[in-house]
C-alpha positions as CSV (number, residue, x, y, z in Angstrom):
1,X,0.0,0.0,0.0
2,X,2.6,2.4,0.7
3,X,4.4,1.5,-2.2
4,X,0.7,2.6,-4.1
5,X,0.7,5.7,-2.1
6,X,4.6,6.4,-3.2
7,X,3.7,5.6,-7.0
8,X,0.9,8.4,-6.9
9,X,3.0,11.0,-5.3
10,X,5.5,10.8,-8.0
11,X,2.8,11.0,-10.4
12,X,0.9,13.6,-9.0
13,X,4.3,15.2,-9.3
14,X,5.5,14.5,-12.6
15,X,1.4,16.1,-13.8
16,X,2.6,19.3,-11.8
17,X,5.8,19.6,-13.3
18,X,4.5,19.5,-16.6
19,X,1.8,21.8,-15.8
20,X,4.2,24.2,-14.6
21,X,6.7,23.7,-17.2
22,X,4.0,24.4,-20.0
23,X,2.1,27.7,-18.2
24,X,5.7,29.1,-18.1
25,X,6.8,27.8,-21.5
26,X,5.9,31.3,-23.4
27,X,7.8,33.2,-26.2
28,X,9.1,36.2,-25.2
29,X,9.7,37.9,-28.7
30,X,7.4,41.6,-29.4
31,X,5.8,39.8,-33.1
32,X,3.4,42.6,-33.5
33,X,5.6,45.4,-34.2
34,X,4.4,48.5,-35.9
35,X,7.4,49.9,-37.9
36,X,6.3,52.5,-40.5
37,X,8.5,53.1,-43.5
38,X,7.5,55.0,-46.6
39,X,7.7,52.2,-49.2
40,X,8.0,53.3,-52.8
41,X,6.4,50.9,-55.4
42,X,8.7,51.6,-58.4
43,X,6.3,50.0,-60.7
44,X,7.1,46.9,-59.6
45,X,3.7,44.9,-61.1
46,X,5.1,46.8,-64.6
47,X,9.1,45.5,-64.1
48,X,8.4,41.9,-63.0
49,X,5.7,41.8,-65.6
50,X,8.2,42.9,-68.6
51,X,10.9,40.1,-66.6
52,X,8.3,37.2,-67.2
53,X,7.9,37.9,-70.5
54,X,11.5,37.1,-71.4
55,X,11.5,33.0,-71.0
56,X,15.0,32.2,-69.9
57,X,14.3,28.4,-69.2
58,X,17.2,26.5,-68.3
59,X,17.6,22.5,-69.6
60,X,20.0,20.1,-68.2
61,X,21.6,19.7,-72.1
62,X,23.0,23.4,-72.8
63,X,21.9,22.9,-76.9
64,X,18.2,23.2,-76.1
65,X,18.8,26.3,-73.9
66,X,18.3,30.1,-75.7
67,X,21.3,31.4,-74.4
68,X,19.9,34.8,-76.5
69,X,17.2,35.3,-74.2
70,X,19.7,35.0,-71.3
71,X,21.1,37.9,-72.5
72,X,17.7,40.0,-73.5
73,X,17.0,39.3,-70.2
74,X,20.1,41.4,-68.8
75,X,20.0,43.5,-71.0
76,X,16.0,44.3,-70.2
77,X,16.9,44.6,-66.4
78,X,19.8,47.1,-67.4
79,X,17.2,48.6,-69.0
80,X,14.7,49.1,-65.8
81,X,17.2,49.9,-63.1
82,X,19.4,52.2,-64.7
83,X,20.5,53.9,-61.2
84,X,21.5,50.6,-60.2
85,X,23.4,50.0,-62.9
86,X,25.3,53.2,-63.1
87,X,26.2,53.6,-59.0
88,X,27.2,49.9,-59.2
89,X,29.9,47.8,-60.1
90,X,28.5,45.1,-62.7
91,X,30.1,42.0,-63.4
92,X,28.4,39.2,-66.5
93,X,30.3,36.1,-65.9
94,X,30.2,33.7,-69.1
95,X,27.3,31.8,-67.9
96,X,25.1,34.6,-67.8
97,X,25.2,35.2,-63.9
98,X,24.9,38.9,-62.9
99,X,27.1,40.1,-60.0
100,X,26.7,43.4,-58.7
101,X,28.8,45.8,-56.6
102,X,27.2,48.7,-54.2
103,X,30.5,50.1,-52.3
104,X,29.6,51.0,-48.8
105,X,30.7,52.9,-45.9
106,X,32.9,49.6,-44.8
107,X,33.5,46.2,-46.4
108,X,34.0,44.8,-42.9
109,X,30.5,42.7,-42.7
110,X,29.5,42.6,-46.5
111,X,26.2,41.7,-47.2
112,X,25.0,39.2,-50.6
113,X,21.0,39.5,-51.7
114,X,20.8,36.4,-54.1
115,X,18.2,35.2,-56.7
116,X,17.9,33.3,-60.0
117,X,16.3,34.2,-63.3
118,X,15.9,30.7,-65.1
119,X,12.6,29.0,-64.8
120,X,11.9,25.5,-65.2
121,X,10.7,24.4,-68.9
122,X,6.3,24.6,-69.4
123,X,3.9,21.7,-69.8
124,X,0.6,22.1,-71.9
125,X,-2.2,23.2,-69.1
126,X,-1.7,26.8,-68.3
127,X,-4.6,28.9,-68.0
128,X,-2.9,31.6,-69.3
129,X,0.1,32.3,-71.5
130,X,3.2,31.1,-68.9
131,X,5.3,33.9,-70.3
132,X,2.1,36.9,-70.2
133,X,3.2,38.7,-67.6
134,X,0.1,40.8,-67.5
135,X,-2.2,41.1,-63.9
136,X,-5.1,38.9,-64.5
137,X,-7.9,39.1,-61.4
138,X,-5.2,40.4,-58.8
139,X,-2.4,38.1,-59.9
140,X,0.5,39.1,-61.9
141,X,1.0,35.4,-64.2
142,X,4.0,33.9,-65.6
143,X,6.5,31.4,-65.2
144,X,9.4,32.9,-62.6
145,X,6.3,35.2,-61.0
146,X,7.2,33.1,-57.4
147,X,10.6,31.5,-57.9
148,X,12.8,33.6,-58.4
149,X,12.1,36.9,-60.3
150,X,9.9,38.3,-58.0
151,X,12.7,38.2,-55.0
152,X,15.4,39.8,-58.0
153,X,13.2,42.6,-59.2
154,X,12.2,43.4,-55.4
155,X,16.0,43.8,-54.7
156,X,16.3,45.7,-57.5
157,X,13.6,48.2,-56.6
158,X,14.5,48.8,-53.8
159,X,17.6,49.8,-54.5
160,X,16.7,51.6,-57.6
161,X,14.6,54.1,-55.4
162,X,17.6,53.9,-52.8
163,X,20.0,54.9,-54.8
164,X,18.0,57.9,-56.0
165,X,17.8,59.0,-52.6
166,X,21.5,58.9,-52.1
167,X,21.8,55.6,-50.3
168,X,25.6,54.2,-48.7
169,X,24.7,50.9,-47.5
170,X,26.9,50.4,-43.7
171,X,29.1,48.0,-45.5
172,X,29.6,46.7,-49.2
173,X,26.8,45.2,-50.6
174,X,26.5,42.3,-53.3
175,X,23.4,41.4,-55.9
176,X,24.4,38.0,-57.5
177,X,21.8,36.8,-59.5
178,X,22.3,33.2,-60.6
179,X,21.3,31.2,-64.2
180,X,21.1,27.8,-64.0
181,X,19.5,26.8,-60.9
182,X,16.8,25.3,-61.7
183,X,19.5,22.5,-63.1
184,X,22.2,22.7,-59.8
185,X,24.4,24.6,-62.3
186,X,27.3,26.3,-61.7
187,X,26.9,30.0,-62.4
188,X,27.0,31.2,-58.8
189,X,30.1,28.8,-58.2
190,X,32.0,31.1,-60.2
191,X,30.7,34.2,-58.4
192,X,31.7,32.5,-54.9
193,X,34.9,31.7,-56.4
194,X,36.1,35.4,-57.3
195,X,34.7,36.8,-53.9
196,X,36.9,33.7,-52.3
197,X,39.8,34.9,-54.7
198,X,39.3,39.0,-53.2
199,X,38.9,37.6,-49.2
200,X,35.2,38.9,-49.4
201,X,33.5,37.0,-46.4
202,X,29.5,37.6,-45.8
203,X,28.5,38.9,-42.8
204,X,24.9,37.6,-44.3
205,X,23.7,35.9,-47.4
206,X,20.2,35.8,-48.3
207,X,18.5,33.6,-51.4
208,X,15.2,32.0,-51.9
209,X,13.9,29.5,-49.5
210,X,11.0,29.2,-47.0
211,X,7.8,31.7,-47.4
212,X,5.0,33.0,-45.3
213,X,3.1,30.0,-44.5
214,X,-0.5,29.8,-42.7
215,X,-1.4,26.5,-40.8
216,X,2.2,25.1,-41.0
217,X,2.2,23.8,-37.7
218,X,-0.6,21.8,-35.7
219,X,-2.2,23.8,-33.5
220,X,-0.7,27.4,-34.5
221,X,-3.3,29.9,-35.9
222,X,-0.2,32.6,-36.3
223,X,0.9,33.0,-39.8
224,X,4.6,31.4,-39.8
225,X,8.1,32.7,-41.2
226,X,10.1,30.1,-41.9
227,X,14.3,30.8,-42.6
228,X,16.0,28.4,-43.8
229,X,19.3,28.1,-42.1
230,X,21.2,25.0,-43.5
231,X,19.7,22.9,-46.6
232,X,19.7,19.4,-47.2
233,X,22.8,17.8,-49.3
234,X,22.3,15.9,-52.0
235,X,23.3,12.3,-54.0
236,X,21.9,10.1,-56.8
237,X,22.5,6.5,-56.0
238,X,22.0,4.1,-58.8
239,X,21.5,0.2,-58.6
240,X,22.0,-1.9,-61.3
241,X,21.8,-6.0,-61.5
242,X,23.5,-8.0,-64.8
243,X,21.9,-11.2,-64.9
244,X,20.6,-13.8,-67.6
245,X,18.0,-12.8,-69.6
246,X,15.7,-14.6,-72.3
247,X,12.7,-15.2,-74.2
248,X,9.8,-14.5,-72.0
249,X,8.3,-17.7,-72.7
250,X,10.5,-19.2,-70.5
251,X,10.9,-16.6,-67.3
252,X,13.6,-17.8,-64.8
253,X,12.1,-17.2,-60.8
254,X,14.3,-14.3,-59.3
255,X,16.0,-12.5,-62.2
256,X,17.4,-9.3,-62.0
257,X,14.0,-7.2,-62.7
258,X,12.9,-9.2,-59.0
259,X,16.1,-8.8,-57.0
260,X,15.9,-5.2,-58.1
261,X,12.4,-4.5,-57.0
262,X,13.2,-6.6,-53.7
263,X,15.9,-4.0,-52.8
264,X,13.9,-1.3,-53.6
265,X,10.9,-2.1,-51.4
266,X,13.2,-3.0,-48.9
267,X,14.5,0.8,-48.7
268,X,11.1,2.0,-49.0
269,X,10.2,-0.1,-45.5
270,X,13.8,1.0,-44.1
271,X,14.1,4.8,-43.8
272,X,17.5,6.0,-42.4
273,X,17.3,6.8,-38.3
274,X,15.7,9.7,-37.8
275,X,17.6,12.2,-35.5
276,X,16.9,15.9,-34.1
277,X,18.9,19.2,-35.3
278,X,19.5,21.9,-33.6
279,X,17.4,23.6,-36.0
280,X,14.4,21.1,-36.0
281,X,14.8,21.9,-31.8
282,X,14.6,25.5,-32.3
283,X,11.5,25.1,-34.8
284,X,10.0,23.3,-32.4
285,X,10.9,25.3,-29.4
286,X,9.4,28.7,-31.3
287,X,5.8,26.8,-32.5
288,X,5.5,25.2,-29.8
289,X,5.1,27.7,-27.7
290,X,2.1,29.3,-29.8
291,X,0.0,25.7,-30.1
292,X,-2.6,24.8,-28.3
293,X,-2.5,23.9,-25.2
294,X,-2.2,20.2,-25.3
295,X,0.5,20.1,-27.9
296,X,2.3,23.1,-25.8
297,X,2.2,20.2,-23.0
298,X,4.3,18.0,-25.4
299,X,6.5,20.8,-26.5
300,X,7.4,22.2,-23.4
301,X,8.2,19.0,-21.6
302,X,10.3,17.5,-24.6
303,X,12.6,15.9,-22.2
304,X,9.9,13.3,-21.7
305,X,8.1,13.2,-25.1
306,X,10.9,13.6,-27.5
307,X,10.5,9.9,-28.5
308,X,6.9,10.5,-29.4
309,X,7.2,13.5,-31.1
310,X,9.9,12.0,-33.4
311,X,7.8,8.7,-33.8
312,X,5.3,11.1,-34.9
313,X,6.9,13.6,-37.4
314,X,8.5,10.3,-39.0
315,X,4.8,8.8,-39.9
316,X,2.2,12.1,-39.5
317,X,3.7,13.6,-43.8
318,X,6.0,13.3,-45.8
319,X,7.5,16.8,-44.5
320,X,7.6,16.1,-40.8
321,X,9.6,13.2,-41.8
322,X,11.8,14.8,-44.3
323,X,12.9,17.0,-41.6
324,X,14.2,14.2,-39.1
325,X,15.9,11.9,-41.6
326,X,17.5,11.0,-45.1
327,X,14.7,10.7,-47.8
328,X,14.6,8.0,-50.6
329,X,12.9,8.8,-53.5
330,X,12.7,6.3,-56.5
331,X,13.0,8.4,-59.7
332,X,14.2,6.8,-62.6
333,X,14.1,2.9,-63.4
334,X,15.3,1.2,-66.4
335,X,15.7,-2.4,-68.0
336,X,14.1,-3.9,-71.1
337,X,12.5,-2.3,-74.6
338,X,11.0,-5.3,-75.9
339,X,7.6,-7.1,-74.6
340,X,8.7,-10.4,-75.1
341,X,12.6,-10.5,-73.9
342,X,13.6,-10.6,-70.2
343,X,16.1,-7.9,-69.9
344,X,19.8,-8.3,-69.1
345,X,20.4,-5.1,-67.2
346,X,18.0,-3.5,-65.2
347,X,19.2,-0.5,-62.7
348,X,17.1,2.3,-60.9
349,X,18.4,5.9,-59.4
350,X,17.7,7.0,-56.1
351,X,17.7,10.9,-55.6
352,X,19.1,11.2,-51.9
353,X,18.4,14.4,-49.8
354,X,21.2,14.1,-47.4
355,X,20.4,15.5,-43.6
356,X,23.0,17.4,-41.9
357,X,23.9,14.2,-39.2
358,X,24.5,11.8,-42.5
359,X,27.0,11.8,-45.1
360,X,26.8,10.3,-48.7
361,X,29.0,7.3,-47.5
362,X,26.3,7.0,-44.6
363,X,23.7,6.6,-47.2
364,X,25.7,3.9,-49.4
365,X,25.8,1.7,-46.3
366,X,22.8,1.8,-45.3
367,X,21.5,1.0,-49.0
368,X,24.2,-2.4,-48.5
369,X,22.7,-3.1,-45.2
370,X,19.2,-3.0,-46.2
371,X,18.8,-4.9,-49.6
372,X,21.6,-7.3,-48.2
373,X,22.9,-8.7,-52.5
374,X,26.0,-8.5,-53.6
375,X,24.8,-8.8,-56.8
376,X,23.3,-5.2,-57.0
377,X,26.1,-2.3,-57.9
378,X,26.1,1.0,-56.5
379,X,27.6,3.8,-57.6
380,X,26.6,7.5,-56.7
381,X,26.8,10.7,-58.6
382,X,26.2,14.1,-59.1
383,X,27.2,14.9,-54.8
384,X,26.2,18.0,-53.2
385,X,27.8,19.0,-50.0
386,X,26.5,19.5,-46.7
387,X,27.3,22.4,-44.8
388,X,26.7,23.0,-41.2
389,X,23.4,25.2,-39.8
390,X,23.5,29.0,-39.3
391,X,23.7,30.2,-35.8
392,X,20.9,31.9,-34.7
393,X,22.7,34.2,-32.8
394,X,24.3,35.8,-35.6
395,X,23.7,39.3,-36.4
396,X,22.4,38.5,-39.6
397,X,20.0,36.6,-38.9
398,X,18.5,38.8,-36.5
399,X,18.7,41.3,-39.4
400,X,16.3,38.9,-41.3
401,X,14.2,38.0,-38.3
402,X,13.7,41.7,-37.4
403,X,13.2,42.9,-41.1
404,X,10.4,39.9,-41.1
405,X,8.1,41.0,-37.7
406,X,8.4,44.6,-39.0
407,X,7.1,43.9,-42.3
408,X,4.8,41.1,-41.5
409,X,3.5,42.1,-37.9
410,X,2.2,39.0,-35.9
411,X,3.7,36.7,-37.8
412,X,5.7,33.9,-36.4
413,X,9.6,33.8,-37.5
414,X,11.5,30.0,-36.5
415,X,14.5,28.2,-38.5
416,X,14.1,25.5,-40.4
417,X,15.9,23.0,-42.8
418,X,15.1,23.4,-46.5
419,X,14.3,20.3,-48.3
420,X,15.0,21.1,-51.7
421,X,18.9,22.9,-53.4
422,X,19.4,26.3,-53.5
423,X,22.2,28.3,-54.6
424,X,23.0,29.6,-51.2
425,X,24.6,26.5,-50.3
426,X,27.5,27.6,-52.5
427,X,28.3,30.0,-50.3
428,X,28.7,28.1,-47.0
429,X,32.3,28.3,-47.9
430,X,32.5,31.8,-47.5
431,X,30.2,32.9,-45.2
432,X,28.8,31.7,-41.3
433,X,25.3,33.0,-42.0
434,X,23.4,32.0,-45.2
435,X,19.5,32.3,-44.6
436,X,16.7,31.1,-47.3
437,X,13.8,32.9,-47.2
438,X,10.9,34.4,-49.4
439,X,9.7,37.6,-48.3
440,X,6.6,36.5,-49.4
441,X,3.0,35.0,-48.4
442,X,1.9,31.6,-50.3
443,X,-0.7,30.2,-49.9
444,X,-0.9,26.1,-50.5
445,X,-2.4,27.1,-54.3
446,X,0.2,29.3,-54.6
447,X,3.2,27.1,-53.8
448,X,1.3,24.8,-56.4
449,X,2.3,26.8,-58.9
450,X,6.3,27.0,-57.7
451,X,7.4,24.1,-61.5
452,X,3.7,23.5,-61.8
453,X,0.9,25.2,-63.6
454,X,-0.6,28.8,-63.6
455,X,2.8,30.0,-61.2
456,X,1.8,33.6,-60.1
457,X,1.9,35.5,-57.6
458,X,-0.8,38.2,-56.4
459,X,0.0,42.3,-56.7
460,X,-0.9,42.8,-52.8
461,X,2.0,40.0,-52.0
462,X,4.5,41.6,-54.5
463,X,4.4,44.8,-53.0
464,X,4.6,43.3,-49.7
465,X,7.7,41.6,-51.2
466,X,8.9,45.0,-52.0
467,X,8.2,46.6,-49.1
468,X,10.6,43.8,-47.0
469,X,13.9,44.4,-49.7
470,X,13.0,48.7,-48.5
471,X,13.4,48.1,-44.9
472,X,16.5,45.3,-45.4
473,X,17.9,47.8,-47.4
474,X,18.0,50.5,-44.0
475,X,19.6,47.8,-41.9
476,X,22.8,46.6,-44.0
């Protein structure tokens, strides 16, 4: 009985603990900020729309790609910001990338605004023209409206009107606008490759990336601002099996099509282990705090739930688990071309998305482990490094997170790891603080658009846009 009367009491004082932990766990950051700033809109519906009408689409083989439009395309933004272009040093490298020099009153804590201006290629479907560039029922359309010409001609807006008014940024300050993205290309490799050569090093660098997202988090009403502060790496893993073939009249039991499509759904039962970032923690720390109250329970007493809440994230979407672990995804599978011959060579790619706690070699022996043949080969290619997460400490970031609450008041701002490549990553080798974000509210239609149909992006979010590159513009 005592023993009973012992268990209770712990009980009853584990409930209080977590009840006290969770009244107290509360986030201490002023998110409804009232910052005014007079923000001039430069005709900024009339310069992105002229920019979507040039379709610079990149391709993976260079002799499909317009290389002429490229260079339309620079020459039609030369055209729109010629204040830009006269107070600033420009630099074209050969592969159409745009770097762009504003000399400020140091070059102690330089500052980099990125952006691309390749799109991805059009599929029959549109409602409109993907290249119109014209406002249609509130939305400016055209392919590039969301990612990335919208962040480029905000940037250069702003500075545009800047300039005009005699603006010194506090320290030197960098455009590089990138073209060939969309493909992992390497125009902003050069770019990071002369500042390395002149000893420039970021105090901030700031590309695409997360957006203004509503209901991203159970239980949080708050409109979210997501920075990304470290992005997944990247491998392609193929697996190829040589075996007997033959007439399919005859089928042998367990030939190489089988023992490939055995490994395969073995790696689709066996994820990678799932682990916690110090980002993922900080996310979770900063939402957390703004769910309701049962999930606030879970969040502020992580020291006895974290194993649920990663058991969770791992099985509740595909993007909670992306963000604890190493995703497989099965994109390409080839073997025979003929209906009636059992093929000799079958092989399949896997496109990798490497979290920060794994490496590629990681990832190759888990693949070993789990399909368990030595009969399957696997090679990897086409490696993108990993770089370690921004600090959130960092001036910089704060620049961002501040620049965010006063342009979006009562929004949310947290870290987070971005799933898919962006140029940034490039510059982890040069600087300690690279943050992807897009200044801008999407909606889940919206982001449908981001290499699908009907990409656009609506007038009222443009200017909003615009009005975030103004006030970043007073605080570098």
């Amino acid at each position: 009985m005592i023993a009973l009367y012992i268990c209770l009491g712990l009980l009853a004082l584990l409930i209080i603990v977590i009840l006290i932990r969770t009244v107290l766990y509360k986030d201490k950051t002023d998110y409804n900020r009232n910052v005014p700033i007079d923000c001039k809109k430069d005709d900024i519906v009339y310069k992105l729309g002229e920019m979507l009408k040039i379709p610079t689409i990149s391709y993976p083989n260079k002799e499909e790609v317009d290389f002429s439009k490229y260079q339309e395309y620079i020459e039609l933004t030369k055209k729109l910001y010629p204040t830009v272009f006269e107070k600033c040093e420009f630099t074209q490298t050969k592969e159409y990338a745009i770097k762009l020099k504003l000399k400020g009153l140091s070059s102690d804590n330089p500052t980099v605004l990125m952006a691309h201006y390749d799109v991805v290629p059009v599929t029959e479907g549109w409602q409109h023209d993907p290249f119109l560039g014209e406002v249609i029922d509130g939305y400016l359309y055209g392919r590039g409206s969301i990612d990335t010409k919208c962040t480029m001609a905000c940037a250069l807006s702003a500075l545009e009107v800047a300039l005009k008014d005699n603006y010194v940024p506090k320290n030197d300050l960098y455009l590089c606008f990138g073209s060939n993205e969309e493909i992992y290309g390497d125009s902003q490799v050069k770019i990071v490759e002369q500042l390395k050569q002149e000893g420039i090093k970021p105090a901030l660098v700031f590309d695409e990336g997360g957006g203004v997202i509503n209901n991203a988090f159970p239980g949080v009403k708050k409109d979210t601002a997501f920075l990304g502060v470290v992005e997944k790496g990247m491998v392609n893993v193929k697996l190829s099996i040589d075996g007997n073939g033959g007439h399919s009249s005859t089928p042998k039991r367990n030939g190489p099509a089988i023992r490939l499509a055995n490994a395969l759904v073995k790696l689709e039962k066996n994820h990678m282990k799932p682990q916690y970032t110090k980002t993922v923690k900080e996310m979770l720390n900063i939402m957390g705090r703004h769910s309701s109250f049962g999930l606030k329970i879970v969040f502020a007493n992580m020291w006895l739930f974290k194993g649920l809440v990663k058991k969770l994230f791992t099985i509740l979407s595909a993007d909670t688990n992306a963000l604890l672990t190493s995703t497989f995804a099965f994109t390409i599978l080839n073997g025979g071309n003929q209906t009636n011959i059992i093929p000799n060579h079958v092989e399949a790619n896997i496109n990798v998305r490497v979290a920060p706690f794994n490496t590629p070699d990681e990832v190759v022996e888990h693949i070993k482990k789990v399909i368990n043949d030595d009969s399957i080969v696997i090679t990897t290619s086409d490696i993108n490094k990993m770089y370690g997460e921004c600090d959130f400490t960092l001036p910089g970031y704060e620049i961002i997170k501040e620049t965010t609450i006063e342009t979006y008041p009562n929004t949310l701002v947290a870290p987070f790891i971005m799933l898919g490549g962006t140029d940034a990553r490039h510059y982890n080798e040069i600087s300690d603080c690279v943050i992807r974000f897009s200044p801008i509210k999407l909606t889940n239609e919206d982001r449908k658009g981001i290499h699908g149909l009907d990409e656009k992006i609506k007038v009222e979010t443009l200017e909003k846009c615009l009005e975030f590159y103004h006030r970043l513009l007073t605080k570098i």
